[in-house]
ROBA-10382 format. One record per residue: residue in three letters; x, y, z of N, C-alpha, C in turn. Coordinates in steps of 0.05 Angstrom, whole numbers, padded with zeros to 5 digits, always signed. Layout:
<pts>
ALAXYZXYZXYZ;...
</pts>
This chain:
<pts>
UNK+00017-00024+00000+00000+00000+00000+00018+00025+00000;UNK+00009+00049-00017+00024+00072-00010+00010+00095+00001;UNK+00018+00101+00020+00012+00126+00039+00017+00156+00041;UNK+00004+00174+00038+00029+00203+00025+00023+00218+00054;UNK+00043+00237+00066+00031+00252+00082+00051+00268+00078;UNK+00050+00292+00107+00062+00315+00097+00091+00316+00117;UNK+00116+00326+00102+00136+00332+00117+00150+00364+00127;UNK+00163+00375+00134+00177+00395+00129+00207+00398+00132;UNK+00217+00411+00112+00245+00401+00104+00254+00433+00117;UNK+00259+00421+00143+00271+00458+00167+00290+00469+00144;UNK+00310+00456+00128+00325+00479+00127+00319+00503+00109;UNK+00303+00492+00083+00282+00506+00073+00263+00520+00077;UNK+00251+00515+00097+00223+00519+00114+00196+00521+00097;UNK+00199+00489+00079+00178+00489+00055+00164+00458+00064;UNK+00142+00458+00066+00130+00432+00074+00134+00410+00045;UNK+00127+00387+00048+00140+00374+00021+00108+00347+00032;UNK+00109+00338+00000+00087+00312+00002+00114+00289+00008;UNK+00101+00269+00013+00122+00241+00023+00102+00220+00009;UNK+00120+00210-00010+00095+00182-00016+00110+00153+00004;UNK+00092+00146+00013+00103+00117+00025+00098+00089+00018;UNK+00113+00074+00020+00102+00048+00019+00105+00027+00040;UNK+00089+00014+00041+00085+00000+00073+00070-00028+00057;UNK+00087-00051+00073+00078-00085+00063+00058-00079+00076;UNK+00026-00092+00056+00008-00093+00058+00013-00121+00084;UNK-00007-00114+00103-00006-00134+00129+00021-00123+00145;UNK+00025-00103+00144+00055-00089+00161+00046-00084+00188;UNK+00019-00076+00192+00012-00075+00217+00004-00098+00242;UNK+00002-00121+00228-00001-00149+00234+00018-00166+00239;UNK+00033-00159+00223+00063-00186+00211+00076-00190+00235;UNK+00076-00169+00251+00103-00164+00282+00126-00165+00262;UNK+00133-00164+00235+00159-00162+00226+00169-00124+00233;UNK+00200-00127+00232+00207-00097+00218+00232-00099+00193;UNK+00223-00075+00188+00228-00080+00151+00256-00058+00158;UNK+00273-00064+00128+00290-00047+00116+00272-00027+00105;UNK+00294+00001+00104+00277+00016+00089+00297+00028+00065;UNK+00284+00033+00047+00297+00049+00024+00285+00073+00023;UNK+00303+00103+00026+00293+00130+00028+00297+00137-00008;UNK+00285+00143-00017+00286+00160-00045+00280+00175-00054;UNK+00290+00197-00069+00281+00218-00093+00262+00218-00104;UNK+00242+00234-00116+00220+00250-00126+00204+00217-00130;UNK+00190+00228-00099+00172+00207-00091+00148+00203-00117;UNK+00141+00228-00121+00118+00225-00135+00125+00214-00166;UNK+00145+00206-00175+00152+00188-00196+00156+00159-00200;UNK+00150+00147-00169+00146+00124-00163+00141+00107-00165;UNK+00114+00119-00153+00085+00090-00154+00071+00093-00171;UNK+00062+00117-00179+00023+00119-00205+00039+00143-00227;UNK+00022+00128-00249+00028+00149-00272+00022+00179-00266;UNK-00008+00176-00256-00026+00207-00248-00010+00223-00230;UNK+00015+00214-00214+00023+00231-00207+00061+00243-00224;UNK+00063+00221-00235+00093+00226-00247+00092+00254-00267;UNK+00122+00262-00265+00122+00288-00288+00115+00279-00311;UNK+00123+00260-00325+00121+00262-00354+00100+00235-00357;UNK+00083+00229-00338+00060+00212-00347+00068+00183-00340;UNK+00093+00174-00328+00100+00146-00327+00128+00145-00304;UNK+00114+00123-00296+00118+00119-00269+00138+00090-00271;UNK+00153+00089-00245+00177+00069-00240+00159+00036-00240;UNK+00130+00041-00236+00113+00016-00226+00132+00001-00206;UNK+00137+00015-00178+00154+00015-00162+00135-00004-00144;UNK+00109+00006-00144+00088-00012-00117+00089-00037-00125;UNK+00074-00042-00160+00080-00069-00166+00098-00083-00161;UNK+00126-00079-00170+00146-00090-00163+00155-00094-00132;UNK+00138-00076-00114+00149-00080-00086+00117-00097-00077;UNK+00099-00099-00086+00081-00121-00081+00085-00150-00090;UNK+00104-00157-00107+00117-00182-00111+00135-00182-00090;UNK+00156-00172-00080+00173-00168-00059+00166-00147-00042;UNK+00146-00160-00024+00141-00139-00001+00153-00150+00024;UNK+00176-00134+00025+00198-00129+00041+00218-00110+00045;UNK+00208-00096+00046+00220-00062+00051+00196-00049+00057;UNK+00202-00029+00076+00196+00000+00067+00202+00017+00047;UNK+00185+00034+00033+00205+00057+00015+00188+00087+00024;UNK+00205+00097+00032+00198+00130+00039+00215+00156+00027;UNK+00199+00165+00007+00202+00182-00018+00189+00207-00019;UNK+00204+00232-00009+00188+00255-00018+00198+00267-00039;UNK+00170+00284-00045+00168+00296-00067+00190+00314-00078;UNK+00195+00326-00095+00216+00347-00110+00206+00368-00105;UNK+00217+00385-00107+00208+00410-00117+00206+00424-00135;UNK+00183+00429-00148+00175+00433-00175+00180+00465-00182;UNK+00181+00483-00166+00186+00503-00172+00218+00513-00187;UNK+00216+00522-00213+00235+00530-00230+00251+00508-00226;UNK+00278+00524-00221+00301+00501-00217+00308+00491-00188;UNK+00282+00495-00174+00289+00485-00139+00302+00453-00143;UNK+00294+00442-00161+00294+00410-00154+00331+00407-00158;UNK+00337+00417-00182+00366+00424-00185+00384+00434-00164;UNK+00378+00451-00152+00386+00454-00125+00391+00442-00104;UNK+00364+00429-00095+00359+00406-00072+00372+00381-00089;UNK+00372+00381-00111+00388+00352-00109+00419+00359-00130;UNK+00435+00373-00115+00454+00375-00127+00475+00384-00104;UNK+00490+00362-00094+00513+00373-00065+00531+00393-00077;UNK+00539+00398-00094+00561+00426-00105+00553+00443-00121;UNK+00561+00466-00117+00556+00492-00136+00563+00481-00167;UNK+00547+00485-00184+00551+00486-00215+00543+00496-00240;UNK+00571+00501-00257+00555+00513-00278+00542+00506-00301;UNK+00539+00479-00301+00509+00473-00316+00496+00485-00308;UNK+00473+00490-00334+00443+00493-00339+00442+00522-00327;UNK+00464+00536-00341+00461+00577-00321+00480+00578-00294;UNK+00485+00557-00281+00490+00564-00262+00465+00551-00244;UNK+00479+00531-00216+00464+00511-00208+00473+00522-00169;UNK+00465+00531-00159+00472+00541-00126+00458+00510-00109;UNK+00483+00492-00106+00474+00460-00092+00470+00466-00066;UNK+00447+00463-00061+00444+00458-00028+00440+00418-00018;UNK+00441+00405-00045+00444+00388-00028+00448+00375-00006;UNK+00477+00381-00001+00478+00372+00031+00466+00388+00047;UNK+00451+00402+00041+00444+00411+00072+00412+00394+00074;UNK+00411+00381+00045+00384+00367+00047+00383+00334+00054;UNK+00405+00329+00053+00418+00307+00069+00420+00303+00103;UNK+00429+00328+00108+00430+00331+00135+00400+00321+00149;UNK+00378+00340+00131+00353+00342+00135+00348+00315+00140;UNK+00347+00304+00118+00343+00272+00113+00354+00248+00137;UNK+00371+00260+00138+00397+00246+00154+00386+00246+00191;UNK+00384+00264+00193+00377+00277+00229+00355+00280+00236;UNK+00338+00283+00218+00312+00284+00219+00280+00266+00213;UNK+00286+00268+00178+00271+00261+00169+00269+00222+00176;UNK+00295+00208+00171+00301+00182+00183+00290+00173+00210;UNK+00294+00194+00226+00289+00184+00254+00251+00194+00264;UNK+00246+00207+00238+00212+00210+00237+00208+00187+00228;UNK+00216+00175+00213+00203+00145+00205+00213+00131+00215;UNK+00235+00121+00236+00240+00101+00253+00221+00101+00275;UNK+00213+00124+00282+00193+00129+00306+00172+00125+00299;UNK+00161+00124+00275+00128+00123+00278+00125+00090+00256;UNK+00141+00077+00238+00147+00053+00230+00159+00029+00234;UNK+00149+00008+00243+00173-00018+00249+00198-00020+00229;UNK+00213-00002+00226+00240-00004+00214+00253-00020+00223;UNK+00282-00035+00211+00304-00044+00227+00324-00012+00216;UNK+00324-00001+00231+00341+00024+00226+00374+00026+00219;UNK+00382+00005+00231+00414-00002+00231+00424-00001+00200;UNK+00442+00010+00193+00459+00020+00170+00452-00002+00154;UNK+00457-00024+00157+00457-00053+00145+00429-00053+00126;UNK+00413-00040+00130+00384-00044+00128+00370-00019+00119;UNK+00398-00003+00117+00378+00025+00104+00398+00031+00073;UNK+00377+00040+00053+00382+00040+00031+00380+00067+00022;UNK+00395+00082-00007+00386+00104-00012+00377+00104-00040;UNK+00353+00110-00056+00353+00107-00079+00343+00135-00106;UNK+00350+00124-00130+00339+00154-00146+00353+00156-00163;UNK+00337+00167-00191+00344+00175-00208+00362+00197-00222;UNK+00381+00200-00244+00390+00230-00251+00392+00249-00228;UNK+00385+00273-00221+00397+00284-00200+00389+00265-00172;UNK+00376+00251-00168+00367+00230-00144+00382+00214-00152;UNK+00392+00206-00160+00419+00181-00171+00446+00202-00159;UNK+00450+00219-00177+00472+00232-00158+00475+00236-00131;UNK+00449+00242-00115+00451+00242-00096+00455+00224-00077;UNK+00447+00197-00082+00441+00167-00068+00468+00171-00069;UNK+00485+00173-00098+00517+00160-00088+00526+00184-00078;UNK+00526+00204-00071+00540+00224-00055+00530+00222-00024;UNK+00506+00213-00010+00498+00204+00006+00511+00184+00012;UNK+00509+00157-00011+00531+00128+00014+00551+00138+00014;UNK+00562+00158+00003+00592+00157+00004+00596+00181+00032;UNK+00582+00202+00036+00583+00217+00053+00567+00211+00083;UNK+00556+00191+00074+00547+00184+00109+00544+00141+00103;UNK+00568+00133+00099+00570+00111+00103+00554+00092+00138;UNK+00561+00108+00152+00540+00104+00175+00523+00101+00174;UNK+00501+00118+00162+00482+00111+00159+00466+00094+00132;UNK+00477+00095+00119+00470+00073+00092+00487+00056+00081;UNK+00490+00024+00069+00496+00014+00068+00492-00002+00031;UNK+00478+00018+00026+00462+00008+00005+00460+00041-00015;UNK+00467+00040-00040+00454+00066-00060+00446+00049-00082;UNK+00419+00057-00094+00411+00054-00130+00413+00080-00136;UNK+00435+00080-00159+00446+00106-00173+00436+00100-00202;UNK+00406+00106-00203+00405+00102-00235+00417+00126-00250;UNK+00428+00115-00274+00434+00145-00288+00437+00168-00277;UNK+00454+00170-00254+00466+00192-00231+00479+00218-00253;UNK+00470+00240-00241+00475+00265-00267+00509+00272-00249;UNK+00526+00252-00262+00558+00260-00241+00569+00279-00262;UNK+00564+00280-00286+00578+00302-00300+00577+00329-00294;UNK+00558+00342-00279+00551+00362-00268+00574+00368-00248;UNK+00586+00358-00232+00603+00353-00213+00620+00336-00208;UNK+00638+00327-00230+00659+00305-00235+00679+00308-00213;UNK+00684+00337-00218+00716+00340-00200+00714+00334-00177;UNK+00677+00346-00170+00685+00352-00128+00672+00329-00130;UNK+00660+00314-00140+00645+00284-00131+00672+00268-00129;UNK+00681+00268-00144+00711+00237-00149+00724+00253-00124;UNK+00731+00278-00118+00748+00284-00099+00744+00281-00073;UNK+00709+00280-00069+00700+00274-00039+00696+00238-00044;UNK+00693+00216-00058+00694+00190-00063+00723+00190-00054;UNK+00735+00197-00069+00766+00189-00061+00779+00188-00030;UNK+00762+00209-00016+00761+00209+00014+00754+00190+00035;UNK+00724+00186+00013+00710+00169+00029+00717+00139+00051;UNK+00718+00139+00069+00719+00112+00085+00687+00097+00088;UNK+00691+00071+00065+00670+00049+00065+00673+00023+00080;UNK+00650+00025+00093+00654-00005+00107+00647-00022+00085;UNK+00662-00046+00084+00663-00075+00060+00633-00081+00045;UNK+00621-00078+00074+00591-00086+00059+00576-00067+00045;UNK+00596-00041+00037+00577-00029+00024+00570-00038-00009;UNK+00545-00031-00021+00537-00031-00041+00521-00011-00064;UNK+00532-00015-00088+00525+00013-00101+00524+00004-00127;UNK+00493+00006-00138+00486-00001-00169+00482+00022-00182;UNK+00501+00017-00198+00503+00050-00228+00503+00038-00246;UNK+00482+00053-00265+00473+00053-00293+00467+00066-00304;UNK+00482+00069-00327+00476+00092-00350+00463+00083-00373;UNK+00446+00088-00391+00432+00084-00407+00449+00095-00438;UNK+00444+00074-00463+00458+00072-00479+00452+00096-00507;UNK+00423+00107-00492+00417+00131-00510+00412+00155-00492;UNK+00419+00161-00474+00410+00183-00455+00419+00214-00464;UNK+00435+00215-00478+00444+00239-00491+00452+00235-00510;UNK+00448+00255-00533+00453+00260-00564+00478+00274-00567;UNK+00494+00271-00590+00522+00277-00593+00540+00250-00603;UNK+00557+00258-00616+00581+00234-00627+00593+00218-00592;UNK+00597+00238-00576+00619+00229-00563+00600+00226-00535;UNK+00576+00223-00536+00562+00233-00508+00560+00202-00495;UNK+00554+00175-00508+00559+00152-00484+00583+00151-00487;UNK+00606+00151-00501+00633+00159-00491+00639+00169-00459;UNK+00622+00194-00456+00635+00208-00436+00623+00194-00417;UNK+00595+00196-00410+00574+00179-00396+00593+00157-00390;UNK+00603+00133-00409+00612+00098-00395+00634+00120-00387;UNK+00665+00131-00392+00674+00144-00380+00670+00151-00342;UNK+00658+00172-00350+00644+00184-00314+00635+00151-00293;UNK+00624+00132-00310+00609+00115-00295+00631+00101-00281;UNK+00644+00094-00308+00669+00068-00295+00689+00089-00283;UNK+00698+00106-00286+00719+00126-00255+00700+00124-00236;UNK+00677+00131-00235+00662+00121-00212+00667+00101-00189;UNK+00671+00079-00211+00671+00050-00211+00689+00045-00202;UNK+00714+00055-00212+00740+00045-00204+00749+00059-00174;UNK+00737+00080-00172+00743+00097-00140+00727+00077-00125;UNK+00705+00075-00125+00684+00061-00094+00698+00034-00102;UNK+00705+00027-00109+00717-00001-00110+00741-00003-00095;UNK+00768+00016-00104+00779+00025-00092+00777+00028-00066;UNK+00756+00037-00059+00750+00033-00031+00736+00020-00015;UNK+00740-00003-00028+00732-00036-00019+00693-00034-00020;UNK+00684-00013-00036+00652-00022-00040+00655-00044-00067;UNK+00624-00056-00060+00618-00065-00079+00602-00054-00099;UNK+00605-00051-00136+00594-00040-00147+00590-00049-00169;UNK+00557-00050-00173+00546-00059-00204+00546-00041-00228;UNK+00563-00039-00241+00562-00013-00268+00544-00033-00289;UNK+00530-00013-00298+00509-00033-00317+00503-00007-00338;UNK+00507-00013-00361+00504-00008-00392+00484-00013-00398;UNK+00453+00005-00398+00426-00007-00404+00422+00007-00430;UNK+00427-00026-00453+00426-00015-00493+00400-00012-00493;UNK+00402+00006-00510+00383+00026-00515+00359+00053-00496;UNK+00380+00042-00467+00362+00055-00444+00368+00085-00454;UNK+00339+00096-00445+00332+00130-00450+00342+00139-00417;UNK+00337+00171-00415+00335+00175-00394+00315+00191-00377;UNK+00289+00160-00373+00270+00173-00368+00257+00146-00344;UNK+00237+00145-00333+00226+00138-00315+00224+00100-00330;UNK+00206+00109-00358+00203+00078-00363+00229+00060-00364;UNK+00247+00070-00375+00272+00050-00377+00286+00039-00348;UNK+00277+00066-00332+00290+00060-00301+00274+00037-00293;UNK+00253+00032-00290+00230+00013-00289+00242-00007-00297;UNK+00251-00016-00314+00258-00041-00341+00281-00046-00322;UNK+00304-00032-00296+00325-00044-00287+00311-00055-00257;UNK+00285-00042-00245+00278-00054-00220+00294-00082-00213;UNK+00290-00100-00226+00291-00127-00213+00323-00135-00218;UNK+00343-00126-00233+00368-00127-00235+00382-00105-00221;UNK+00363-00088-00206+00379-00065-00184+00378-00084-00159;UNK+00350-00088-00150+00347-00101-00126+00357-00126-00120;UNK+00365-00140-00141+00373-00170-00139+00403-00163-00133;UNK+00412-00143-00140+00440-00135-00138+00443-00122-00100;UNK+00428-00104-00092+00427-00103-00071+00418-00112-00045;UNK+00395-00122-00049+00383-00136-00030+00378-00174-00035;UNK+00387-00186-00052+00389-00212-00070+00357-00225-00068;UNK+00341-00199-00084+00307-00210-00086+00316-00225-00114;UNK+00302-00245-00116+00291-00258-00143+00272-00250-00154;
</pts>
């Protein structure tokens, strides 16, 4: 079942929707679940609410495997807020990009986490908490495991927008101290940008990725999805080869 209610993200001081998902019989089971926190909740679960009409069919797939939590708020739709909130470094793509990221991490991190450990049967322990999301929510998941390894143990970096921030991303990875068990699925899609040299650069960015968190004793799935676009339906089409990679669902 998915559940939406309302949050507020202090550092902003902008209330935000939260879509949730909760194993149907969660209140019965006496189990407690892992949770996976993710990016622009409302691209999720239902078409009616996605930007461009199509959705991850995230509930389906977590109604065959209901075993997690997933708690996902919304973006921010206004102009380029979402660019902002999901971008940890200043950049000059797209005009000029002012990242407040981390400070929406923090939010996430200190706050928003321990609102849903308190009011949900979580198992809260690092082991068991996941970060997930697309393009700028993809960048963020892997700038999140890598910046608060404590608390997550787990990122799905679909098509993570790292070109935006190559230098200070590889330079804060390179820092990073990972515990062994961490895990981190990246995929770039084999049509996502137009140009002679553009999956060039894309497999490029992915595999230095690849080769740093490895480097630092994570484990990491780089995955080449032919003919993947970069849009909601193709992300959909990797569900069951993300999760089987992180959590070993069949």
């Amino acid at each position: 079942m998915v559940e939406t209610f309302t949050t507020h993200i202090t550092p902003y001081g902008l209330d935000r929707n939260v879509f949730l998902y909760l194993p149907d019989g969660w209140q019965t089971s006496g189990r407690r679940y892992p949770v996976v926190y993710m990016f622009d909740g409302h691209n999720l679960f239902f078409d009616s609410t996605a930007t461009y009409g199509t959705c991850w069919g995230l509930k389906e797939y977590l109604d065959a495997h209901p075993d997690a939590i997933v708690a996902a708020p919304e973006c921010n739709h206004e102009g380029d807020m979402r660019l902002q909130e999901y971008c940890p470094y200043d950049s000059d793509w797209f005009g000029g990009i002012h990242g407040t990221g981390q400070q929406y991490l923090q939010w996430l991190v200190q706050e928003f986490k321990p609102y849903i450990d308190a009011q949900f049967p979580t198992l809260p322990g690092r082991e068991h908490t996941t970060i997930g999301g697309s393009s700028m929510g993809g960048l963020m998941s892997l700038y999140a495991a890598a910046m608060y390894p404590q608390v997550f143990s787990k990122a799905a970096c679909l098509s993570p927008s790292v070109r935006l921030c190559m230098d200070e991303l590889t330079a804060d990875l390179r820092r990073a101290t990972l515990p062994p068990d961490t895990r981190f699925y990246l995929s770039w899609g084999e049509k996502e940008a137009h140009g002679p040299h553009a999956l060039a650069q894309y497999t490029a960015n992915a595999l230095e990725v690849t080769r740093i968190l490895s480097a630092r004793g994570a484990a990491v799935y780089p995955y080449l999805q032919l003919e993947g676009r970069h849009c909601e339906a193709d992300w959909r089409r990797q569900l069951p080869r993300c999760f089987e990679f992180l959590f070993g669902w069949q």
